[in-house]
C-alpha positions in Angstrom: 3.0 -2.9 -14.6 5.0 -6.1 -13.3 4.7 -7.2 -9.4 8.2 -8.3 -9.2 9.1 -4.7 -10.1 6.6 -3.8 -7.5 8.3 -6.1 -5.2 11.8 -4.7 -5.6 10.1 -1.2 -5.0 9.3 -2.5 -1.4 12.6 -4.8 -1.2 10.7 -7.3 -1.1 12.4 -11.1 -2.0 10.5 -13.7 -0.1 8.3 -16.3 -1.3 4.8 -15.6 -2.3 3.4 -18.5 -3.3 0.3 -19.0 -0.9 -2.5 -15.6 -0.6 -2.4 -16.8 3.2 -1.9 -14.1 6.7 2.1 -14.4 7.1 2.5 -13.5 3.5 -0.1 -10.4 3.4 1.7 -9.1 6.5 5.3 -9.3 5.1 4.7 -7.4 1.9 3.0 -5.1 4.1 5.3 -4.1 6.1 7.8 -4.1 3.7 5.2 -1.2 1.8 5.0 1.1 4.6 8.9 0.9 5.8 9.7 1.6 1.8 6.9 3.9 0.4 6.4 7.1 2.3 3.2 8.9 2.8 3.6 11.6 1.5 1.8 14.7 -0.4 5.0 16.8 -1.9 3.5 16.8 -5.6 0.8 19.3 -4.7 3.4 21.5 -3.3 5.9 21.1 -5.8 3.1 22.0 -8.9 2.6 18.6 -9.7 -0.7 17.3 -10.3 -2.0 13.6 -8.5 -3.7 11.4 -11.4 -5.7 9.1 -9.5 -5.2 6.6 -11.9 -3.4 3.5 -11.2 -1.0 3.6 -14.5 0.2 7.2 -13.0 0.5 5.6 -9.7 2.6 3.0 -10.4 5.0 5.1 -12.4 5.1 7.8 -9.8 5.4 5.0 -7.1 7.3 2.6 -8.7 9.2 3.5 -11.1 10.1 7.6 -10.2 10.3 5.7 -6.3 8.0 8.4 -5.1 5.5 7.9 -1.9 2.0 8.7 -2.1 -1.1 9.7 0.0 -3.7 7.5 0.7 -5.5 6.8 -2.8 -1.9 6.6 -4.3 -0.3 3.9 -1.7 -3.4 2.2 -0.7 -4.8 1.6 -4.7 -1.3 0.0 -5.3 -1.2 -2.1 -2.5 -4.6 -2.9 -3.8 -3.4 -4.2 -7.3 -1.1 -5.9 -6.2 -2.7 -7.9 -3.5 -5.2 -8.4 -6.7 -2.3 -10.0 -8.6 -1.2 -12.3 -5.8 -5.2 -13.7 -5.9 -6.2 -12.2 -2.5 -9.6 -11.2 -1.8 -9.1 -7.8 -1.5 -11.8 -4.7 -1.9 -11.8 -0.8 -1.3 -13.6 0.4 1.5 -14.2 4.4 2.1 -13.3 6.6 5.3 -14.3 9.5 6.8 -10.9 10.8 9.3 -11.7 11.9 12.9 -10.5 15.7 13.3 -9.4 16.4 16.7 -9.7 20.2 16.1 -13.6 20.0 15.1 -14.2 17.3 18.2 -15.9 14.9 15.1 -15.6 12.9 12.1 -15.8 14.7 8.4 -19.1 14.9 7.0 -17.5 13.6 3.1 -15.6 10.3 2.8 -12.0 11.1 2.6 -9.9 8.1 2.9 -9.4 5.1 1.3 -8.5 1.2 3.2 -8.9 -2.1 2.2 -10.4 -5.2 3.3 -8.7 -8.3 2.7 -10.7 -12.0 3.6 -8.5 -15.1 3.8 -9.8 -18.3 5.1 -13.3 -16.8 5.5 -11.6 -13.9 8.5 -11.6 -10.2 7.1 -8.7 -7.7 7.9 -8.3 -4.4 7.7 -5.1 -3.4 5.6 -4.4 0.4 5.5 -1.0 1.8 4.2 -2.2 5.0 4.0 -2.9 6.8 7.2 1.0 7.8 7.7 2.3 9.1 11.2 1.7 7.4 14.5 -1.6 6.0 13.6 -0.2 3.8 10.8 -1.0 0.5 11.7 2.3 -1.9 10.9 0.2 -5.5 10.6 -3.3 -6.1 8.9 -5.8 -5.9 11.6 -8.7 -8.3 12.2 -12.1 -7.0 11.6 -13.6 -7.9 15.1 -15.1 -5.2 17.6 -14.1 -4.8 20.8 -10.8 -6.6 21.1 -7.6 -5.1 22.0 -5.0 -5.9 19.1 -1.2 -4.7 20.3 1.2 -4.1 17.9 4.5 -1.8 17.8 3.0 1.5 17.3 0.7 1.0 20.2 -2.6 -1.0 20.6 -5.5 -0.6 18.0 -8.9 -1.8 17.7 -12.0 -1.8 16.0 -16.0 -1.0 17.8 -18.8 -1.2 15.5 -22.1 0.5 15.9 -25.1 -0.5 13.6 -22.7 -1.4 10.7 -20.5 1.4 10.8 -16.9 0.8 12.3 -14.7 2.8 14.7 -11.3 3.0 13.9 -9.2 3.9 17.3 -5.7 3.5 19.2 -5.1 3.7 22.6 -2.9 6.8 23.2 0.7 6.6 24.2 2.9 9.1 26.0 5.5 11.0 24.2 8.9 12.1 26.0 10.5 14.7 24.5 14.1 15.9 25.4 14.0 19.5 26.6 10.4 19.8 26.9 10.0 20.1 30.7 5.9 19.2 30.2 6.0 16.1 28.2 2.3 14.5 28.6 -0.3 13.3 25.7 0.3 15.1 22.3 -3.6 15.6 22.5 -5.7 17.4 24.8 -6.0 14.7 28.1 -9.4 15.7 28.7 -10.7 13.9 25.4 -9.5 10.7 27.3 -7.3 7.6 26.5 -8.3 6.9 23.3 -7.4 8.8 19.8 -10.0 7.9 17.2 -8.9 7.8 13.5 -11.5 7.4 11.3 -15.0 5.6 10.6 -16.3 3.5 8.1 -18.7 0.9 6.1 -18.1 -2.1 4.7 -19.7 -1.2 1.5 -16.8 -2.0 -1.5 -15.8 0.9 -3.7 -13.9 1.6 -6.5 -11.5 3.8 -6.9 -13.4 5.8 -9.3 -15.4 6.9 -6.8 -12.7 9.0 -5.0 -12.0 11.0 -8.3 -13.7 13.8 -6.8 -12.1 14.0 -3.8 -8.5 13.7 -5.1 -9.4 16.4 -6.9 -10.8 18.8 -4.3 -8.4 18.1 -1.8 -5.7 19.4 -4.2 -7.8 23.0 -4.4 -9.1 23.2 -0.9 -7.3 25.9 0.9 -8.7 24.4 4.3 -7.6 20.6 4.4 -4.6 19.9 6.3 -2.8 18.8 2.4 -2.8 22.0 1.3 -1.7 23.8 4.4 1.4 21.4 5.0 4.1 19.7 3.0 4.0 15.8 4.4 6.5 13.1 4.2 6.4 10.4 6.9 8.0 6.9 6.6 7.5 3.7 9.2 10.9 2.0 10.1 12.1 -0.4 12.2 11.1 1.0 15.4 9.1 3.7 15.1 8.7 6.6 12.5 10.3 9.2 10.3 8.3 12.4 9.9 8.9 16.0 8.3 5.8 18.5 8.2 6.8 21.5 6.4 10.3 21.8 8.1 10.1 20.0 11.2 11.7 16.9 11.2 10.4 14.4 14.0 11.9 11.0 14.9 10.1 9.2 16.8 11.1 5.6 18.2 8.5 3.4 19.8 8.2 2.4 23.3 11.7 3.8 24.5 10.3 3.1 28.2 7.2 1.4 29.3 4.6 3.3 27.7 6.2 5.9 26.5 7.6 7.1 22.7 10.9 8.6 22.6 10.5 11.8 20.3 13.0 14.0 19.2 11.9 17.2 16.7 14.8 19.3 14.2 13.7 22.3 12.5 15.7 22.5 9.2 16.9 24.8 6.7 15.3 24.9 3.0 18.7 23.3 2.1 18.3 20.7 4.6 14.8 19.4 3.8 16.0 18.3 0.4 19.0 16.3 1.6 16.6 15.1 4.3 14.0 14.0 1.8 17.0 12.1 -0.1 19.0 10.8 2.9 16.1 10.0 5.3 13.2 9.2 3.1 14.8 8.3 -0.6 13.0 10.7 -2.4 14.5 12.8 -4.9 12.1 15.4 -6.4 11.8 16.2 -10.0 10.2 19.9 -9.5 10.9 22.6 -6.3 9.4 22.3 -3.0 8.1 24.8 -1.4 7.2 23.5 2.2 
């Protein structure tokens, strides 16, 4: 494993020579505008090694995305080999549809400290809750970026994860209003979590069950999403979404194509640089 390879993965080319905010942020965005999230193995009949060798090559080298263990432990090595202070932290994922956050841990982010201030770094969430910067760990304040403004509360250790919901304008759609219920309020919560450090050992179990689990939103739909320059790429089973990011004051420009079997792997290629070495079913 070599981080300049790693670096031309993300197209990457800029000077790295201090473990300092601008550079963190840079590689980072360059990682989530290159490395889809994405969870096609388990519906193509390939199994996810949570191992960061496998990673790396499937990553890397095959120029595959990942879900969260996959894209968030690489990003974790190789903020390692650039001598940041960097550890694994565990999530568990609002669910809108249950009203509450799951019971188990089920995500994986990172915490990075640099000149004694600790940031949340998370390339693994995908969608519009993908935050584009690290984020500092600090609860309460309002911290704006592209995608819409995040921030962090925290309650008797544990931190909340949310953003502040945006609207979404949709050509043809005569109701275009919040994409969730507008009774639950302004704010969309993502996830919750400690600061106690993990390893990545201790998600073995869960990258296993949520690649049998009939019920978890990974096994019910094929996901490929990818940040660009302005906004997002998406396609859910075969529903391609575009979205672009504060097209007016407020408001996210969304435009949704339902495409042929045919068209999902040219998308996948064209849109999102994959090319898969086994079927897809979506």
């Amino acid at each position: 494993m070599n981080i300049q390879e790693y670096f031309g993965r993300i197209s990457y080319n800029d000077p790295h020579k201090d473990a300092d905010l601008q550079t963190l942020t840079a590689i980072f965005q360059h990682h989530i505008q290159t490395i889809p999230f994405e969870n096609l193995s388990m519906h193509c009949g390939e199994a996810i090694e949570l191992d960061l060798q496998s990673t790396y090559n499937k990553i890397v080298r095959k120029r595959r995305g990942g879900w969260c263990l996959e894209t968030n432990h690489l990003l974790f090595w190789a903020l390692q080999e650039l001598g940041y202070d960097v550890c694994i932290l565990g999530a568990n994922s609002y669910e809108p549809a249950e009203k509450g956050y799951c019971t188990e841990i089920n995500h994986i982010l990172l915490k990075v400290v640099i000149e004694g201030d600790s940031y949340i770094v998370d390339a693994g969430f995908g969608g519009a809750y993908q935050m584009w910067q690290p984020l500092m760990l600090i609860s309460g304040k309002d911290q704006p970026q592209v995608p819409g403004i995040f921030h962090f509360m925290e309650e008797d250790g544990t931190w909340y994860f949310e953003k502040v919901k945006r609207k979404h304008y949709i050509p043809e759609h005569s109701n275009n209003d919040f994409p969730d219920t507008p009774e639950l309020g302004n704010i969309r919560k993502i996830y919750r979590f400690t600061l106690e450090p993990r390893r990545i050992d201790d998600f073995q179990e869960l990258n296993a069950y949520l690649q049998v689990c009939p019920d978890n939103i990974l096994r019910k739909k094929s996901i490929c999403s990818l940040q660009t320059t302005n906004g997002l790429l998406a396609l859910v089973g075969w529903s391609l979404t575009e979205m672009k990011y504060n097209y007016t004051e407020g408001m996210d420009l969304v435009n949704i194509t339902t495409l042929t079997d045919e068209e999902v792997e040219k998308t996948l290629k064209d849109k999102f640089s994959i090319v898969l070495e086994n079927k897809l079913i979506p």
